[in-house]
MMTF fields as JSON, N, C-alpha, C and O atoms, coordinates in Angstrom:
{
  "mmtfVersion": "1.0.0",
  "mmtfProducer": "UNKNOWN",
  "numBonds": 463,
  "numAtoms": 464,
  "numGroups": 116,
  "numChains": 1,
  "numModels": 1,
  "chainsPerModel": [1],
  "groupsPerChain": [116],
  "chainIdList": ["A"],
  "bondAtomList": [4, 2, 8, 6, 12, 10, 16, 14, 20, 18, 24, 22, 28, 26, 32, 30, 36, 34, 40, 38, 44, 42, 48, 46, 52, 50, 56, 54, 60, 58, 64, 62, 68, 66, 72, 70, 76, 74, 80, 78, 84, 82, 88, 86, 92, 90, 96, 94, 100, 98, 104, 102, 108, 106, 112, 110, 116, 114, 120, 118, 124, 122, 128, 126, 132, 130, 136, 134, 140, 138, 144, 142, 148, 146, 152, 150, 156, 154, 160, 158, 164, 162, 168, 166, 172, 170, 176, 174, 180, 178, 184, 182, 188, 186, 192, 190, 196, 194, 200, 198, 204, 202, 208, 206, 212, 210, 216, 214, 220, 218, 224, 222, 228, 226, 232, 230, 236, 234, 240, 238, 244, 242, 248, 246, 252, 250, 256, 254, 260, 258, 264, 262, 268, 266, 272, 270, 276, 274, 280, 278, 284, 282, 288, 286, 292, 290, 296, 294, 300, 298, 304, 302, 308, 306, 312, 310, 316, 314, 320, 318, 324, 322, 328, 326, 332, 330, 336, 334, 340, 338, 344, 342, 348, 346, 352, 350, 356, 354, 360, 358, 364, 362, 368, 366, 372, 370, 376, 374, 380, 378, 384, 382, 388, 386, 392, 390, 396, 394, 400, 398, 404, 402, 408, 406, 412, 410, 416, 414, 420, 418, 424, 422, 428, 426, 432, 430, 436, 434, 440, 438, 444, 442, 448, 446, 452, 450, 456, 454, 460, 458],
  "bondOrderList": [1, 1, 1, 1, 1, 1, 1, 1, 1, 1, 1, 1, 1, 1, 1, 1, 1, 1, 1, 1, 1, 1, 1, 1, 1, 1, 1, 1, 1, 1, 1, 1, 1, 1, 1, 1, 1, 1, 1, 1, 1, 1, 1, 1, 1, 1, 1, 1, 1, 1, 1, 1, 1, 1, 1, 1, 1, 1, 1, 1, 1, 1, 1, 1, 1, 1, 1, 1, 1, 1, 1, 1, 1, 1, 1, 1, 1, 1, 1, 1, 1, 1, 1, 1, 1, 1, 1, 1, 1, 1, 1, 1, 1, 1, 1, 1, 1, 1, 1, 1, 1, 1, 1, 1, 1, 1, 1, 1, 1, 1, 1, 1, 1, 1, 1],
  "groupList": [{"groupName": "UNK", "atomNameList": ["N", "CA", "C", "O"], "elementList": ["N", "C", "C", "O"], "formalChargeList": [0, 0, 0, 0], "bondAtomList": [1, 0, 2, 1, 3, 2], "bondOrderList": [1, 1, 2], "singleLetterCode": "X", "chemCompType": "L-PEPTIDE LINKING"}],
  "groupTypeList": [0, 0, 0, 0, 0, 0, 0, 0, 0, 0, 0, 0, 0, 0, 0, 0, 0, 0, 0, 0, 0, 0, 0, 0, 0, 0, 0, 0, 0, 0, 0, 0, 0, 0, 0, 0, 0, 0, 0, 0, 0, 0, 0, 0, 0, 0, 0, 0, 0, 0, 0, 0, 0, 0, 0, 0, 0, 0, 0, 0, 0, 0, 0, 0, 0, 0, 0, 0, 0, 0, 0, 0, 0, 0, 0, 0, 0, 0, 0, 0, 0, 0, 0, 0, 0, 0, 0, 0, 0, 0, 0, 0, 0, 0, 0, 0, 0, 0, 0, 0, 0, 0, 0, 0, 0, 0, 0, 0, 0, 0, 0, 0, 0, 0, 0, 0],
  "groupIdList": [1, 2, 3, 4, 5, 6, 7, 8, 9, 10, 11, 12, 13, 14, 15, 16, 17, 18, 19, 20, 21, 22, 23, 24, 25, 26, 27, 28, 29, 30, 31, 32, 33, 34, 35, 36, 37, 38, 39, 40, 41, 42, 43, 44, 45, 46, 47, 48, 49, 50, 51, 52, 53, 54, 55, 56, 57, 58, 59, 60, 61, 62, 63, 64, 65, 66, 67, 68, 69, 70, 71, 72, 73, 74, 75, 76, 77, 78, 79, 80, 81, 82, 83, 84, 85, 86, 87, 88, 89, 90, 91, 92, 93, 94, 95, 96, 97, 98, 99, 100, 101, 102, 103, 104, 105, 106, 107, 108, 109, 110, 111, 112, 113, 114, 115, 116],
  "secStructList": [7, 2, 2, 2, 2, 2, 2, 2, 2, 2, 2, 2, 2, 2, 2, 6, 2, 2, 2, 2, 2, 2, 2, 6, 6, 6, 6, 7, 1, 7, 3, 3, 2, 2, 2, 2, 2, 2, 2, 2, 2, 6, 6, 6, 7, 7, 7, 7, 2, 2, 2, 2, 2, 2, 2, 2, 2, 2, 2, 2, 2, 6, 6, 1, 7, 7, 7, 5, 7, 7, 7, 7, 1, 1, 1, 1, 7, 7, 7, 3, 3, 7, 7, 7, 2, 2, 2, 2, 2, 2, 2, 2, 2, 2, 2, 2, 6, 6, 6, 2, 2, 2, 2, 2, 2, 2, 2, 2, 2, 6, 1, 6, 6, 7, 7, 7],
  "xCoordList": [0.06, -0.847, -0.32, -1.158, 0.866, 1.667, 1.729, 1.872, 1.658, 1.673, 0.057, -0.214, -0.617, -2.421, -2.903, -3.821, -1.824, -2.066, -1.486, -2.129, -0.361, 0.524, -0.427, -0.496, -1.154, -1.995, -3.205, -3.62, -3.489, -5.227, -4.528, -4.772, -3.919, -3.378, -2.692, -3.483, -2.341, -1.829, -3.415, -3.435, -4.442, -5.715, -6.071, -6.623, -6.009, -7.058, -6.242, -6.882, -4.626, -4.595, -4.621, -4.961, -4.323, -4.651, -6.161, -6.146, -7.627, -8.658, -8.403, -8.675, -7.845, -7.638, -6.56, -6.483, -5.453, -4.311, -4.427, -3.397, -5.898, -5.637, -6.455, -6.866, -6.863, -7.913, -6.362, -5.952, -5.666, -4.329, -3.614, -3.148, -3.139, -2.438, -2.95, -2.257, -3.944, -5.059, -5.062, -5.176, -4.887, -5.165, -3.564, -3.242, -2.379, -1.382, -1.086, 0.011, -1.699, -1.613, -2.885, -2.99, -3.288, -4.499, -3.29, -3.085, -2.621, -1.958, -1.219, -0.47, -0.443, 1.107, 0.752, -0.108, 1.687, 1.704, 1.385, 0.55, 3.273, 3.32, 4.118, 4.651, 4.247, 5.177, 5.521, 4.729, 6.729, 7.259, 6.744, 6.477, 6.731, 6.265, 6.774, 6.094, 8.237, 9.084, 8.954, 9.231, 8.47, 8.202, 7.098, 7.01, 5.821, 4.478, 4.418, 3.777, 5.26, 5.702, 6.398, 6.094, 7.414, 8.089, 7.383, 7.645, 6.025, 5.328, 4.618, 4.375, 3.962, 3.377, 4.023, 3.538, 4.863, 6.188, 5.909, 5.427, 6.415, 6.328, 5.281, 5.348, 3.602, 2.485, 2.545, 1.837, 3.604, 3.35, 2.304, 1.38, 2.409, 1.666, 2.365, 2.249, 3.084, 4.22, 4.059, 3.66, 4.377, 3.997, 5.064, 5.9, 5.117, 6.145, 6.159, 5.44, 6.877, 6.761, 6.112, 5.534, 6.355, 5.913, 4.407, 3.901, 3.49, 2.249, 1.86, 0.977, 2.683, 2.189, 2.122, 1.197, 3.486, 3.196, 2.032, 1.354, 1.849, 0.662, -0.949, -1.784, -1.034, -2.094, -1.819, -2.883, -0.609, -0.746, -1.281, -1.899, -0.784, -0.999, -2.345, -2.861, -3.011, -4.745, -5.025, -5.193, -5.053, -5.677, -5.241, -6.242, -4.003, -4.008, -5.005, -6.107, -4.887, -5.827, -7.007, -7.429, -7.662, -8.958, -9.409, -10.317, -8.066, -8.37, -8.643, -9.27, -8.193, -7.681, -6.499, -6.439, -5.683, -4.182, -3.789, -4.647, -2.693, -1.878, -0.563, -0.249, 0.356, 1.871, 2.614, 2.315, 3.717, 4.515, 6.044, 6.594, 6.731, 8.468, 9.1, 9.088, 10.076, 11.034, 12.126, 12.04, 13.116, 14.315, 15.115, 14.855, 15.595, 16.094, 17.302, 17.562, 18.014, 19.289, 20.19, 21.25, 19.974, 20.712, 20.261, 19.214, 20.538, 19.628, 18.743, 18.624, 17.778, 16.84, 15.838, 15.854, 14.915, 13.601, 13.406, 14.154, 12.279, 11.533, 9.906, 9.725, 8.907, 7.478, 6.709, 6.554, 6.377, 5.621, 3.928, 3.273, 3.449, 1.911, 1.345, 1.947, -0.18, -0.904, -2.12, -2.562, -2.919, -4.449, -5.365, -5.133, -6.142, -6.947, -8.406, -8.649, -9.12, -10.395, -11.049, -11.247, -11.281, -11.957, -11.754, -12.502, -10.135, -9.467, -9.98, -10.282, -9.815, -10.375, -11.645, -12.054, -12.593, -14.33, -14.034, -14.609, -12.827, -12.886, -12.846, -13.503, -11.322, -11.244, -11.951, -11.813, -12.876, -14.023, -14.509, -14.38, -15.329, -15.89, -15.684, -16.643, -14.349, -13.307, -12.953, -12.472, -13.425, -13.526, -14.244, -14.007, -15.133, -16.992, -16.9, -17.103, -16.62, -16.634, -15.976, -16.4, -14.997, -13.954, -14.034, -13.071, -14.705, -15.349, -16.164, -15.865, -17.117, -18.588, -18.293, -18.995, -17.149, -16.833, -16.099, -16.42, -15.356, -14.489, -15.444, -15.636, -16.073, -16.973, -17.956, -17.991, -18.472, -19.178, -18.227, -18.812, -17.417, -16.487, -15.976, -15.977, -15.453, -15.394, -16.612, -16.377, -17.535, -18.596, -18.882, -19.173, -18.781, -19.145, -17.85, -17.977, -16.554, -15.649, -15.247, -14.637, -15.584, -15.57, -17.59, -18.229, -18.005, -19.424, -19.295, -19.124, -19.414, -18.55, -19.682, -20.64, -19.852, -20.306, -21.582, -22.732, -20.999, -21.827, -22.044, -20.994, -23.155, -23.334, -24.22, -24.061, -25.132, -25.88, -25.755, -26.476],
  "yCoordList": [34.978, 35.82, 37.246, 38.147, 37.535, 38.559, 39.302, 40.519, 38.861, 39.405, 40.145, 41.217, 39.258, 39.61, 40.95, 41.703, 41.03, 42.061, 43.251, 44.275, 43.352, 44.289, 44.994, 46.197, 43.823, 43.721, 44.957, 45.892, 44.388, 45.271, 46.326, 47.128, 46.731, 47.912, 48.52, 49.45, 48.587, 48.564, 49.51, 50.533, 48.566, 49.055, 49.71, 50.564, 49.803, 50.485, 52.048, 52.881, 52.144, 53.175, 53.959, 55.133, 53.329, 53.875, 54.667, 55.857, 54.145, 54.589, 56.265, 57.334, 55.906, 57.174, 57.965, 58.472, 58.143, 58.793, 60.363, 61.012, 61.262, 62.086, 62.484, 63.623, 62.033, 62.857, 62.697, 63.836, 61.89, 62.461, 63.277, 64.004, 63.718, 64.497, 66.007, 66.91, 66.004, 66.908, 67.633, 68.853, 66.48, 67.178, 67.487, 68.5, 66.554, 67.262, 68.729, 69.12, 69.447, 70.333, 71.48, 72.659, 71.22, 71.955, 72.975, 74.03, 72.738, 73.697, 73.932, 74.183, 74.167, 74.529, 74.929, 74.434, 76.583, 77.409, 76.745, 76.862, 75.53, 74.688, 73.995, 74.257, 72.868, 71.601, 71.052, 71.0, 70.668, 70.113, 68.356, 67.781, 67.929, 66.802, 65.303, 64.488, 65.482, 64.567, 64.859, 64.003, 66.22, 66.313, 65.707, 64.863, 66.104, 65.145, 63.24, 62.505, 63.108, 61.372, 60.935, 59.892, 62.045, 61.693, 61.672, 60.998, 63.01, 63.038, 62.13, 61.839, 61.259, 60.277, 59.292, 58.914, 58.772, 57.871, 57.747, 56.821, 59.224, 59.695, 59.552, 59.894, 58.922, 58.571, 57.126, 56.684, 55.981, 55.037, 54.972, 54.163, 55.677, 55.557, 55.564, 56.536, 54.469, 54.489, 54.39, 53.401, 55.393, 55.168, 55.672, 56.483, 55.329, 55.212, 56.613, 57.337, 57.106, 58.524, 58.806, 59.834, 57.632, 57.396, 57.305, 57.668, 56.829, 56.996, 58.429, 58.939, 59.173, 60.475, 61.41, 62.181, 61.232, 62.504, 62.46, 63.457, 61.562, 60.964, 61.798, 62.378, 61.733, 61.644, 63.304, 63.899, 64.061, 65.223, 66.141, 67.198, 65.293, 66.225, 66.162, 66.897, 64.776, 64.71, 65.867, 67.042, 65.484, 66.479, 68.283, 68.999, 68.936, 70.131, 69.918, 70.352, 69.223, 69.195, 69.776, 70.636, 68.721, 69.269, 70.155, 70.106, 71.036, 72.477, 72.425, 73.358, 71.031, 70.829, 71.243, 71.111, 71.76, 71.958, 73.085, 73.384, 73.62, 74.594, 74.389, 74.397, 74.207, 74.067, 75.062, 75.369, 75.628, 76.64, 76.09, 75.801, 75.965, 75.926, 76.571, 77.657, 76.555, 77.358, 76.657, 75.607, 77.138, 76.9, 75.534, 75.347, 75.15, 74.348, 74.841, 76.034, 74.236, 74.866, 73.975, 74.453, 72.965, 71.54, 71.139, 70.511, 71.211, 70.142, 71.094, 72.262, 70.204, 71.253, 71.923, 71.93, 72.514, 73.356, 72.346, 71.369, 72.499, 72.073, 71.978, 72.731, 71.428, 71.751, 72.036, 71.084, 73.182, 72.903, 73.091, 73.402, 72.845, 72.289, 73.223, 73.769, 73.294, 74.043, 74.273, 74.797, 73.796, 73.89, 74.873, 76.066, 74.622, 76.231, 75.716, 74.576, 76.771, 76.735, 75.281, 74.343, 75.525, 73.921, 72.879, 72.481, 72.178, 71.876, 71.167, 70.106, 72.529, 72.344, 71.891, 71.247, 72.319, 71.702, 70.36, 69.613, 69.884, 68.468, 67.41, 66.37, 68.139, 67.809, 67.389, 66.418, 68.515, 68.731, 67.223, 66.268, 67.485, 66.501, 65.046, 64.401, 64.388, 63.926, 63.006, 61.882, 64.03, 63.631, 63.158, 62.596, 63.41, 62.957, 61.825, 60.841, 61.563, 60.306, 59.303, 58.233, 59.285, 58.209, 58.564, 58.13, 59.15, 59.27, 58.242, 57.378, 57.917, 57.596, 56.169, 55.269, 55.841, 54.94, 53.754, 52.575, 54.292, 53.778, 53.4, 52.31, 54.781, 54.328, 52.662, 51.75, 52.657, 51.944, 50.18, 49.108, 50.238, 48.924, 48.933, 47.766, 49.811, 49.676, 49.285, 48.245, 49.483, 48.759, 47.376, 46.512, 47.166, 45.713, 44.696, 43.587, 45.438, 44.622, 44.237, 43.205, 44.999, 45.193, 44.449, 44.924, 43.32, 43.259, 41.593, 40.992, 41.107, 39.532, 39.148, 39.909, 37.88, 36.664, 37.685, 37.376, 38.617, 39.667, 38.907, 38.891, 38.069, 37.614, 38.278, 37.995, 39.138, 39.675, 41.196, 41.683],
  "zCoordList": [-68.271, -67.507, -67.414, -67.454, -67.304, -67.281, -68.318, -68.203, -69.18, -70.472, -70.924, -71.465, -70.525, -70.551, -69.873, -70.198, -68.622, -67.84, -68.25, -68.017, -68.837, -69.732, -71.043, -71.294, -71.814, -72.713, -72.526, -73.21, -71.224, -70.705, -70.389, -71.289, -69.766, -69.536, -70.682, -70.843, -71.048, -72.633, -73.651, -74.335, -73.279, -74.183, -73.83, -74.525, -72.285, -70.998, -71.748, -72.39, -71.443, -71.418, -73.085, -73.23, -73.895, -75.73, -75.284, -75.601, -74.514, -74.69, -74.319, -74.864, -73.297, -72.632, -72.254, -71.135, -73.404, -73.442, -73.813, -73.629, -74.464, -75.078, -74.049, -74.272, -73.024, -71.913, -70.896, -70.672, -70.412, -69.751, -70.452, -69.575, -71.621, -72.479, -72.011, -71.542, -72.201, -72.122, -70.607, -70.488, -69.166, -68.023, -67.937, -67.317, -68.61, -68.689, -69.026, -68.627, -69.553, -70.418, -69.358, -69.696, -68.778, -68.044, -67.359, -67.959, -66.331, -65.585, -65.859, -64.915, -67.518, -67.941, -68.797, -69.526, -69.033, -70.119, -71.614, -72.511, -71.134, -72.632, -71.992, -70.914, -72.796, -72.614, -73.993, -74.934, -74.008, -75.316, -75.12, -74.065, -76.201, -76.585, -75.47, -74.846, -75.63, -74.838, -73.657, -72.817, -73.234, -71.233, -71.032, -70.14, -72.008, -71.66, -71.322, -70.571, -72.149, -72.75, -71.063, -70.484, -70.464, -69.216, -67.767, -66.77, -68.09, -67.101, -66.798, -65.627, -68.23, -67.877, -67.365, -66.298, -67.688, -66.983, -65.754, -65.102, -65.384, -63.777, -63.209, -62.028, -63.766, -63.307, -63.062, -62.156, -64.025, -64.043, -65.473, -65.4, -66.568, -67.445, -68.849, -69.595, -69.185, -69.871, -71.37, -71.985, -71.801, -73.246, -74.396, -73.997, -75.607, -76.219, -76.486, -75.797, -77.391, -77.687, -79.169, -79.521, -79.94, -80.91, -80.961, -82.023, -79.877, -79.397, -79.279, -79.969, -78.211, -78.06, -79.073, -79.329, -79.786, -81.357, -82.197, -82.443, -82.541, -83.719, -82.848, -83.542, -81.953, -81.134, -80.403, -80.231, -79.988, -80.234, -81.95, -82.076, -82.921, -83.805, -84.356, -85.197, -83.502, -84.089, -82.966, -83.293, -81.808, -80.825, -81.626, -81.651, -82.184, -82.885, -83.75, -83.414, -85.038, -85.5, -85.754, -86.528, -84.45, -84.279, -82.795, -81.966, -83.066, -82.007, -80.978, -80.478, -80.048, -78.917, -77.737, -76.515, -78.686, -78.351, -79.474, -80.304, -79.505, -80.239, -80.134, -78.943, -80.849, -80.726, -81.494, -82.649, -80.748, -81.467, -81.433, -80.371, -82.807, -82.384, -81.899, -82.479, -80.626, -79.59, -79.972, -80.608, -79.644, -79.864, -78.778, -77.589, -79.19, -78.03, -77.044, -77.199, -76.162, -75.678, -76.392, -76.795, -76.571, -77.448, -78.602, -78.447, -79.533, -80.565, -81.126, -80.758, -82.559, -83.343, -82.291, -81.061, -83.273, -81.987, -81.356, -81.32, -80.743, -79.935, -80.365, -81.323, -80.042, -80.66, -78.959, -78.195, -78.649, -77.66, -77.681, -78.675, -76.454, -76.799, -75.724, -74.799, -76.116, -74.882, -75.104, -76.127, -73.909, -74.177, -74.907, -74.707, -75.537, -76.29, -75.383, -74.987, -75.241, -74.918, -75.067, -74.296, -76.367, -76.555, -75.765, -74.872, -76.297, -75.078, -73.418, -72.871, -73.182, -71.848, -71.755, -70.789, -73.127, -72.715, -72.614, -71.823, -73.67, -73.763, -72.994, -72.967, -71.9, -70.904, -69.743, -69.0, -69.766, -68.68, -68.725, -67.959, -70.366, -70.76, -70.456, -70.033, -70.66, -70.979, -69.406, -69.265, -68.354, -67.253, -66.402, -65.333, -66.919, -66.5, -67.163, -66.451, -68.495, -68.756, -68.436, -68.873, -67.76, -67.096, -65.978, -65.346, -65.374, -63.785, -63.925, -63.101, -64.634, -64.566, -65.007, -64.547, -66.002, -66.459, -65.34, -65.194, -64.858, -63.484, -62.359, -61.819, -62.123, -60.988, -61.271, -60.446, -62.271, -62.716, -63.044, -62.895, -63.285, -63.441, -62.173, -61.782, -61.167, -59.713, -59.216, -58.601, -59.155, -58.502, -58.867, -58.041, -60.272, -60.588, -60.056, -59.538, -60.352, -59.833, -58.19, -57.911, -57.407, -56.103, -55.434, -54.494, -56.298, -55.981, -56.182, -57.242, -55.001, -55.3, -55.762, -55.629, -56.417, -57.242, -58.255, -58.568, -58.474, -59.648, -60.752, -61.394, -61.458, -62.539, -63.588, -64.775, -63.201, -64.115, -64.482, -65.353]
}
């Protein structure tokens, strides 16, 4: 059962990792790759890092985000990230839809002997 629950949460959050990435990125200049990966942590939203790169470089891509190399204080650069316009429509967007989405599975789930 434990594992099932790890599972759903697990899917729940893949749907919707690039709309948190995204509100990550709303109130900060820039953030390097590995601070985003920690912030989520720090939500309780745990995800590998190997998840987040792949899925930052679709979101550049397609002109969601912008990343520039900085230098590090330790170690090679750094890649950092930061919302572009678009971006933010997406976000907007991005948010209405998992508003509307939540609200809507909160009601059915919170609606005892709901069969139809």
């Amino acid at each position: 059962m434990l594992c099932m629950v790890a599972e759903r949460r697990s899917l729940i959050l893949r749907g919707v990792l690039d709309i948190c990435l995204l509100a990550l990125l709303d109130d900060e200049q820039s953030v390097y790759g590995y601070e985003l990966t920690e912030r989520l942590g720090a939500r309780d939203l745990l995800v590998a890092g190997g998840s987040s790169y792949p899925l930052l470089a679709r979101l550049e891509k397609s002109g969601l985000v912008r990343s520039e190399q900085r230098p590090s204080p330790s170690g090679p650069p750094r890649k950092y990230y930061s919302l572009t316009e678009q971006g933010r429509e997406a976000l907007d967007s991005g948010r209405a839809e998992w508003n509307a989405v939540a609200a809507s599975v909160t009601a059915l789930l919170n609606t005892p002997g709901e069969s139809t």
